[in-house]
Structure formats: C-alpha cells, structure tokens
C-alpha positions as CSV (number, residue, x, y, z in Angstrom):
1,X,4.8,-253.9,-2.3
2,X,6.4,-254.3,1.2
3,X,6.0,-251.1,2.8
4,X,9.2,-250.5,5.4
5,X,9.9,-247.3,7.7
6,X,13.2,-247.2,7.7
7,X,15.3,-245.7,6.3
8,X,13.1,-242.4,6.4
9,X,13.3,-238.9,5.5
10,X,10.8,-236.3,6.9
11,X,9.7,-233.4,5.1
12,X,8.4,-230.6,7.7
13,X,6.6,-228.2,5.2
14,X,5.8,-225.8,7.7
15,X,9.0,-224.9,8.0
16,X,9.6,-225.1,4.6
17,X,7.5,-222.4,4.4
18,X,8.6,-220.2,6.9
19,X,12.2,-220.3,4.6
20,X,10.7,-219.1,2.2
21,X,9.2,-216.4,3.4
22,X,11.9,-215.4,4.8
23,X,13.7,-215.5,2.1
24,X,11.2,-213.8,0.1
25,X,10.6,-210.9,2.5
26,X,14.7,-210.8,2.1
27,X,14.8,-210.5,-1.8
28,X,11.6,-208.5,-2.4
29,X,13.4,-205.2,-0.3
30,X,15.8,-205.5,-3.5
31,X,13.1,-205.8,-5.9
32,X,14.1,-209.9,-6.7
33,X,11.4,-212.4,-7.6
34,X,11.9,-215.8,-6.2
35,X,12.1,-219.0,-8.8
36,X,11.5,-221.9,-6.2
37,X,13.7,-224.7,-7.4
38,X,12.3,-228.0,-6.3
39,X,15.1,-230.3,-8.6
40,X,16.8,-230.7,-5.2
41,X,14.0,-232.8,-3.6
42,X,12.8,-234.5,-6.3
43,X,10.7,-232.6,-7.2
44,X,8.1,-233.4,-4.6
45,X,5.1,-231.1,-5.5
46,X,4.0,-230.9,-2.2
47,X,7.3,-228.8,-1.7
48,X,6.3,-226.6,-4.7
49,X,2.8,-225.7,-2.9
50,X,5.0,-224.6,0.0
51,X,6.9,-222.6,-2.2
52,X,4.0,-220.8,-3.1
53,X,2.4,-220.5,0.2
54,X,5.6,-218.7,1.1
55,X,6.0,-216.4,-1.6
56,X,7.5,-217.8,-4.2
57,X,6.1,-216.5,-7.8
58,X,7.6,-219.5,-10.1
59,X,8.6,-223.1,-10.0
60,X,11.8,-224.2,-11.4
61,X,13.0,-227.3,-12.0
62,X,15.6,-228.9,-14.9
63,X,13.2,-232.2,-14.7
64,X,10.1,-232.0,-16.7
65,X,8.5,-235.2,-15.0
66,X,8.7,-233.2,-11.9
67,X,7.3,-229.9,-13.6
68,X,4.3,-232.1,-14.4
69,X,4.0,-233.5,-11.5
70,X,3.6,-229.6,-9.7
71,X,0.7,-229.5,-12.8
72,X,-0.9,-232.2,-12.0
73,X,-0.7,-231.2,-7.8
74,X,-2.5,-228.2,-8.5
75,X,0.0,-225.7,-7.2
76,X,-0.6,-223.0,-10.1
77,X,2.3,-221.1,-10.5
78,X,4.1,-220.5,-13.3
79,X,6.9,-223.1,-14.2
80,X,10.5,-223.0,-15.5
81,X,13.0,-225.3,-17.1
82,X,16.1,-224.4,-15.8
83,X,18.3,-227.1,-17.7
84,X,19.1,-226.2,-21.5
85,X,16.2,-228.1,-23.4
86,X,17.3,-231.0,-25.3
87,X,16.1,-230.7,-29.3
88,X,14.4,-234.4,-28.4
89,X,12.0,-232.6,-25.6
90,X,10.6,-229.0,-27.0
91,X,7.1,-230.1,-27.6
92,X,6.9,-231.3,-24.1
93,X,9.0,-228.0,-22.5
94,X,6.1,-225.8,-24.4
95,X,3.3,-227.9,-23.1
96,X,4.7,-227.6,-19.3
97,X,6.4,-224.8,-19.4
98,X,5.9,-221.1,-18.9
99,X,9.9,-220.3,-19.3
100,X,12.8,-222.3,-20.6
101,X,16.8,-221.2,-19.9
102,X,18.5,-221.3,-23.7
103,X,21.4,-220.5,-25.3
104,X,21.4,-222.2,-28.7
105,X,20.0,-220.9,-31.7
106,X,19.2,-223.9,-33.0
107,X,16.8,-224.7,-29.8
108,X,15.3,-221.7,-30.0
109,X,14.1,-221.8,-33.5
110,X,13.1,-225.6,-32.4
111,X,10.7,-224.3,-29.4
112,X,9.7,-221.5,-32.1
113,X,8.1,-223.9,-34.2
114,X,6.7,-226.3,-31.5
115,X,5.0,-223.0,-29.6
116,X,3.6,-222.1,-33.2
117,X,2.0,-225.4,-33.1
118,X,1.0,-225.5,-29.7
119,X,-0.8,-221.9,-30.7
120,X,1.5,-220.7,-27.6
121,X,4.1,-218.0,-26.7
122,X,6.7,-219.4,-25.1
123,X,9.3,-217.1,-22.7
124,X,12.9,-217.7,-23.1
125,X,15.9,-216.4,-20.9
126,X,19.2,-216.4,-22.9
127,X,21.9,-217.4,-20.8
128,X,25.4,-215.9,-20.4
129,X,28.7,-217.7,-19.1
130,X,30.6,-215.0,-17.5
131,X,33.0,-218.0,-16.4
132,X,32.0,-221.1,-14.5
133,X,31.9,-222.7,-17.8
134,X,28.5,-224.4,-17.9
135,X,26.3,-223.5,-20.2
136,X,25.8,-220.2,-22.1
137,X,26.8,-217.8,-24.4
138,X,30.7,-217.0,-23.9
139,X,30.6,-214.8,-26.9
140,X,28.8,-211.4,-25.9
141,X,28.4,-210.2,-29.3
142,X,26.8,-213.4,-30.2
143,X,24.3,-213.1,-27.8
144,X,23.0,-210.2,-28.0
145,X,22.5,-210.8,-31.9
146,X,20.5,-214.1,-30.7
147,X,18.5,-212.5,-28.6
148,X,17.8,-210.0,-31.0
149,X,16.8,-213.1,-33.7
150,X,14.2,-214.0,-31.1
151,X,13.3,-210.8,-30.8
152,X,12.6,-209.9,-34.4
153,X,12.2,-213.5,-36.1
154,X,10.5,-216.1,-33.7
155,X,7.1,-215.2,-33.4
156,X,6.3,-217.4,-31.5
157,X,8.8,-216.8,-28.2
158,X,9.2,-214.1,-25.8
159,X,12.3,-212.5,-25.2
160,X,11.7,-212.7,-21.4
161,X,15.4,-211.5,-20.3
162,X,18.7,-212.9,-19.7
163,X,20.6,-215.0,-17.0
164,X,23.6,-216.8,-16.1
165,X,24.5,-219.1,-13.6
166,X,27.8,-219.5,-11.5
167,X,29.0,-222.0,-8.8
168,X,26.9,-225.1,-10.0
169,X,30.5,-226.1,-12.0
170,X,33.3,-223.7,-12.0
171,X,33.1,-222.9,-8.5
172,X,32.7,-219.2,-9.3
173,X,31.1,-217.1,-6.8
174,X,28.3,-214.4,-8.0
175,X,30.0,-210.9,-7.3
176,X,29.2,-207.1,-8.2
177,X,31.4,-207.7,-11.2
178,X,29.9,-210.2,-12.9
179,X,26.2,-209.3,-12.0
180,X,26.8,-205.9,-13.5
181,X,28.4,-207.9,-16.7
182,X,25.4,-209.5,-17.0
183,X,22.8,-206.3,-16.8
184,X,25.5,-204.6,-19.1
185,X,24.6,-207.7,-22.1
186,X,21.0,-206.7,-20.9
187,X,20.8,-203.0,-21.6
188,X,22.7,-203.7,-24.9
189,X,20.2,-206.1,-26.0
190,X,17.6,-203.9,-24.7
191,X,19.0,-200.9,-26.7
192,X,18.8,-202.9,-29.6
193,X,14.9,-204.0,-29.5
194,X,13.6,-200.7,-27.8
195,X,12.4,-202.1,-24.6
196,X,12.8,-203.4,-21.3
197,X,13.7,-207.2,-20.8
198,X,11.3,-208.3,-18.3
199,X,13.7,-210.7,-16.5
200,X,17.4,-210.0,-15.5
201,X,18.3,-213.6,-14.0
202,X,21.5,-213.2,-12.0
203,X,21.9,-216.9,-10.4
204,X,20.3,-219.2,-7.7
205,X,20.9,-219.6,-4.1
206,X,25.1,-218.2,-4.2
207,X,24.0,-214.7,-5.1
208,X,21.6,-214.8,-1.5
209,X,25.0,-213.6,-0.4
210,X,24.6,-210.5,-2.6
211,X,21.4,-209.8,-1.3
212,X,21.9,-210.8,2.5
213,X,25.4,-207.8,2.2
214,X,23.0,-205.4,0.3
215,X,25.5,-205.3,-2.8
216,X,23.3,-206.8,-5.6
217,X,23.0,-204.5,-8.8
218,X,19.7,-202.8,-8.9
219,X,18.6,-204.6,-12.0
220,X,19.1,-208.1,-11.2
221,X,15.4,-209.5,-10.5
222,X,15.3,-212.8,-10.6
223,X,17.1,-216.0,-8.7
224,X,16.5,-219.5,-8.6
225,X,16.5,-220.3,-5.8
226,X,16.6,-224.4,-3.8
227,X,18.9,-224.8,-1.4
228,X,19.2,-221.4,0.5
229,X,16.1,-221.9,1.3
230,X,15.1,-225.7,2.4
231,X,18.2,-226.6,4.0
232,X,19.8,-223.0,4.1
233,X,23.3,-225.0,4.6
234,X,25.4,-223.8,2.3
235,X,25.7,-219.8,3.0
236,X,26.2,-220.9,6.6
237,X,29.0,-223.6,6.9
238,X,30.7,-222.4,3.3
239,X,30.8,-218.8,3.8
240,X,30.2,-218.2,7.2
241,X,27.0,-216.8,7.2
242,X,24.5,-216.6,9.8
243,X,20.9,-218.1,8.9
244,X,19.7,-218.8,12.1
245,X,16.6,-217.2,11.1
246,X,15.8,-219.8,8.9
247,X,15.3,-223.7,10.1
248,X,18.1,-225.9,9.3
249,X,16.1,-228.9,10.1
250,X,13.3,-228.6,6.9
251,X,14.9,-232.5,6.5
252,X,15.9,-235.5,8.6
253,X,16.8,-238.7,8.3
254,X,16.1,-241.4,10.5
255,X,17.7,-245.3,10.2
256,X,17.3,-248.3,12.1
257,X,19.7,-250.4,13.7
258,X,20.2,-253.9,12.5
259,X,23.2,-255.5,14.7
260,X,25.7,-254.1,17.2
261,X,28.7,-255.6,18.1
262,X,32.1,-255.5,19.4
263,X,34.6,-256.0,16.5
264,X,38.2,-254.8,15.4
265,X,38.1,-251.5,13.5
266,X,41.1,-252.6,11.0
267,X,39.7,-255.3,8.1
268,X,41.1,-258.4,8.6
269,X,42.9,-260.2,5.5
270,X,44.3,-259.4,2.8
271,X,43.3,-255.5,1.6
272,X,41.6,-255.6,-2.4
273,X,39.1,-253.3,-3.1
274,X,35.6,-252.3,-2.1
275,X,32.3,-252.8,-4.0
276,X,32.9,-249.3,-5.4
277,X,36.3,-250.1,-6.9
278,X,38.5,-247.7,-4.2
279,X,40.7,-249.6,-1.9
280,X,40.6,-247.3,1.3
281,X,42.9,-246.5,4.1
282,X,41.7,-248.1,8.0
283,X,42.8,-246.8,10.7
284,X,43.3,-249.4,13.8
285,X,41.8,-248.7,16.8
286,X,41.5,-251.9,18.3
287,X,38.2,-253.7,19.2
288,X,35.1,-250.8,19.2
289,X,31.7,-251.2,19.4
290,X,29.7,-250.8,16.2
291,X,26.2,-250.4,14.6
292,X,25.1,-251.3,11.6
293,X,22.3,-249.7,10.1
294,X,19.6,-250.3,7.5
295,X,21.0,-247.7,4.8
296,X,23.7,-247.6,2.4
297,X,25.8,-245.1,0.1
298,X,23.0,-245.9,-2.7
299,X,20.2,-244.2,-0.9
300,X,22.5,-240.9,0.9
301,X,25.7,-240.7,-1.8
302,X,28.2,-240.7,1.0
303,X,29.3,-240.9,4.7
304,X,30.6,-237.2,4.3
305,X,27.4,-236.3,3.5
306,X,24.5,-237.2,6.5
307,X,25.6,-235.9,10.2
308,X,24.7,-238.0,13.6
309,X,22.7,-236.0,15.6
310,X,23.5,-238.1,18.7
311,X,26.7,-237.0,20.3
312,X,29.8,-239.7,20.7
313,X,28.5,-241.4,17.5
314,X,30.6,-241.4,14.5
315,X,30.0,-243.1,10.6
316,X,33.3,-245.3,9.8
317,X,31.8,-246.4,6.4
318,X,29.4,-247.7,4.1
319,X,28.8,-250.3,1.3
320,X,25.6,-250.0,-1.0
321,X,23.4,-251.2,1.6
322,X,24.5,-251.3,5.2
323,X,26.1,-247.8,6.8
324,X,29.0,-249.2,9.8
325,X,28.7,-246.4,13.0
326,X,31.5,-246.1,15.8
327,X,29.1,-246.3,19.1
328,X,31.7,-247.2,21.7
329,X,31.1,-243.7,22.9
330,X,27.5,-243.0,22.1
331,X,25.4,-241.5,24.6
332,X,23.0,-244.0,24.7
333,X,24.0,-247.9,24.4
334,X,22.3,-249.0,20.7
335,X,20.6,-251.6,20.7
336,X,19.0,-254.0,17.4
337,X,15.8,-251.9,16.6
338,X,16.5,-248.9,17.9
339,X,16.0,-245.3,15.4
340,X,19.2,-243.1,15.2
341,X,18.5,-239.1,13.8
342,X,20.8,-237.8,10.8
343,X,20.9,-234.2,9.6
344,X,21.5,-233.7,6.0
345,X,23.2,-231.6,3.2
346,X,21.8,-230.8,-0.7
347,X,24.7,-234.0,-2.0
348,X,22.6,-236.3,0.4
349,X,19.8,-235.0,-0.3
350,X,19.0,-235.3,-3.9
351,X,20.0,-239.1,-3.2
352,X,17.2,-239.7,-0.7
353,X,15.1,-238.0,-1.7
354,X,15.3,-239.9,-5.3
355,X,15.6,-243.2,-3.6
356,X,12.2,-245.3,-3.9
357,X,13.6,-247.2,-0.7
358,X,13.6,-244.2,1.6
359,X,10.0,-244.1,3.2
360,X,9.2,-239.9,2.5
361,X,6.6,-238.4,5.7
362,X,5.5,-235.2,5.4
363,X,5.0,-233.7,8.9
C-alpha cells in the first residue's frame, strides 16, 4: 500500500494519561470506579493501556472487534460491552467479555446458555430508561422481576448491578433525581435477593458534572466514561465548565495543502445540489483567497466539527474529498505543501479516527 502523511491525527498518550488520572483521582473521592470507553477512538488499544496506566479499572467498548483487539494488546483489565448484545453475538460477548449491559430477557437466558458452555460466569448490568429513551427497562416492576430471574434461574450469570444511560439520545442530562431513581430500582432488587449489587452504573462522561458539583448519590459507583476524559470538550464548551486541568489537546489533526487560489466565493452557474444531496446557501463575498486541502467530510463528518488552530483561517466547505479554507486573512500566506493544525471534537473524532486514510502517530 501507498503509505501518505496527510491527513494525520496524533494521539499524545501521555496526556491521555494524565486525563485519566485526573479524572480518576476526581471520581475515586466519591467512591466511583472508572469504565474507560475506548468506542470513541476506535478502539485503539494503545488508548486502553493508557487507560489503565491512569487508573482506570475496566475497558468498555460497544465494538467487540475492538474489545479483542485490547486482548490481544495485552492491556489486562477487565472488559465491557456497553451496547445491548445482539442474540447473533453471545458466544463471542462471553468469550471477550467480563460484563455485558442487558435489558432483555430473552438475551439474558441466551448469554445464560452460551456461559454454561463456555464453563463461564458471565456479569450482567440490567439497564433502566429513566427517559432518554434508548435502551432499557421502562417498566420498573419488570425489572426488578428480571433481575431477580437472573438472580435465581441463570446459573450461569452474575447479577453484577444495574445502570442506565442518559444523554447519548434524548438529550437528558444525569441529575440527583434520576440517579436516586436508579439506586431506588437497586435497593428493591437488592431487597428481593438478600444482597448487595456489586455495581450501581449511573451513566458515562454527562454525570462527571455530578461528581465535579459534589451532588452524585452515594451509591452510584460506576461511569463509563470516553470523552470527559480524552478530549474533555464537552463539560467545557456545553455546560460551561472549567477543565483546564485536563489537556484539551489529547488529539490533533494535521492536513496538507494542495492548491491556493484566488476565486469568487459565490458558485458560478446554475445552483443543483451537492454530492451529499443538500443544495446549500453561499454567501458572496467577492473574490477571496482559498486553500484546498487533502481531506474531506468522509474522513472528519463535517466542517462544524474540526477547528483551525491558525487565527484568520476559516473552513467554507467540503465535498467527500477536498476541505475549501477562507485564507485571505490567514496569518501566514499558504502556500501548496504546506501543514495546517485542526483541533477536534468526539463527532469528528470517531470519523478519523475510523478512517483507514488518516495516517494515526502516537506521540
């Protein structure tokens, strides 16, 4: 294969590291475990070492190529599916996996039977929707009398504990409230088989914001946690937190300039659509100058998404292939060849990640 530079996204894993401690030493005054979810890059198993290194106790992802992957690296922690299992997969979720998220019967008696062959115990979490409408139980009463099937019937499973997840779909951000809901459905189920759950799962990197204002519910001891910790975006520019304790530059991309020219900024001709299908609005600004570079919307998602670092450069657009920057008032005059710097968010992220034409370099 040709091998190409550019586009590039750099992994500093140092850093990565130094998130997660943080972020550990954070959670770990509350009495919370940390799942590292590595679904968000790809599951790049050099990423689940750093999560251990830092403190992490389990790696999550909803991939199992990428759980095997963290096997086959070496990196020794426990593992967890975090996306319902499909009927299709349980052999292969009990052979790589410690923990699997449920909430239907009918998969759990499924990963029953395939542990039993395995000669395994596998640990389940039985999920609750307390409304963002994903997946889980929306019936209380019906989970708590599945959870207490696995309890008493499937011999081969462990009731581990129960979780639920908010703001993935529904938009619905983890409060007191609904944490509480879910360690109420816990103590009920824990009433009903006589012991303590070992896991109270109350979310992923949202409910940082419970622990970062001290309000999360005693109880609550495990998040899954991705992006509040490699990027640690998403507290800061949604909700206004500050996490300038933690490095916001764990990514970056890097693209290479392929022509620069002077040209009108309005399309000239008659408007259709564009490869995607969407006929967009152009505003006319006379003749700019403009870059082109060497990436498109099908290795970063969308312009929205990946942020010049270079002041006075702007990103007017992008087909599948080529990326159009405004340069007229760039710093530096761009030439053919030359390397422009792009921060980048979780959306772009799991694109570039993914994509085999971005060159990875860990540094």
């Amino acid at each position: 294969m040709v091998k190409q530079m550019y586009p590039k996204l750099t992994i500093n894993l140092q850093y990565f590291k130094e998130n997660v401690a943080a972020m550990v030493e954070r959670c770990d005054k509350c009495g919370i475990t940390i799942a590292g979810v590595i679904k968000g890059t790809t599951g790049f198993p050099q990423c689940a070492q750093a999560f251990k290194e830092g403190g992490a106790k389990i790696i999550a992802s909803s991939r199992l190529e990428q759980i095997e992957d963290t096997i086959e690296y070496g990196v020794g922690l426990p593992t967890m599916l975090l996306r319902i299992p499909m009927l299709t997969e349980v052999d292969e979720v009990v052979r790589l996996c410690d923990i699997s998220l449920n909430s239907e019967v009918a998969v759990l008696k499924a990963l029953n039977e395939a542990a039993a062959k395995q000669n395994k115990v596998h640990k389940v979490i039985i999920m609750a929707d307390v409304g963002d409408l994903r997946e889980g139980f929306w019936d209380k009463d019906e989970m708590v009398e599945a959870a207490v099937f696995v309890e008493n019937e499937l011999k081969n499973l462990d009731l581990a504990g129960v979780g639920f997840n908010v703001g993935c779909w529904g938009s619905i951000e983890p409060t007191p409230d609904n944490l509480n809901e879910l360690v109420s459905i816990a103590e009920r189920i824990e009433a009903r088989i006589g012991r303590e759950l070992e896991y109270i799962s109350g979310g992923a990197t949202s409910t940082l914001m419970r622990v970062i204002d001290g309000n999360v519910p005693e109880r609550i001891n495990l998040l899954r946690c991705g992006e509040g910790i490699f990027l640690a975006r998403d507290l800061d520019v949604f909700y206004g937190y500050d996490m300038s304790y933690m490095h916001q530059d764990v990514y970056k991309l890097y693209a290479e300039v392929i022509e620069v020219r002077d040209k009108p900024t309005h399309p000239v001709g008659k408007i259709a659509i564009d490869c995607f299908g969407h006929k967009p609005v152009y505003e006319d600004r006379g003749i700019r100058r403009r870059a082109l570079l060497a990436m498109g919307r099908v290795d970063y998602g969308s312009i929205e998404e990946i942020f010049p670092v270079e002041k006075g450069v702007s990103l007017v657009g992008a087909a599948s292939d080529h990326t159009i920057m405004d340069v007229e008032d760039a710093e530096r005059r761009l030439e053919v060849g030359d390397i422009v710097e792009f921060d980048v968010n979780y959306a772009s992220l799991v694109y570039l990640s993914a994509s085999r034409n971005v060159n990875k370099e860990f540094i």
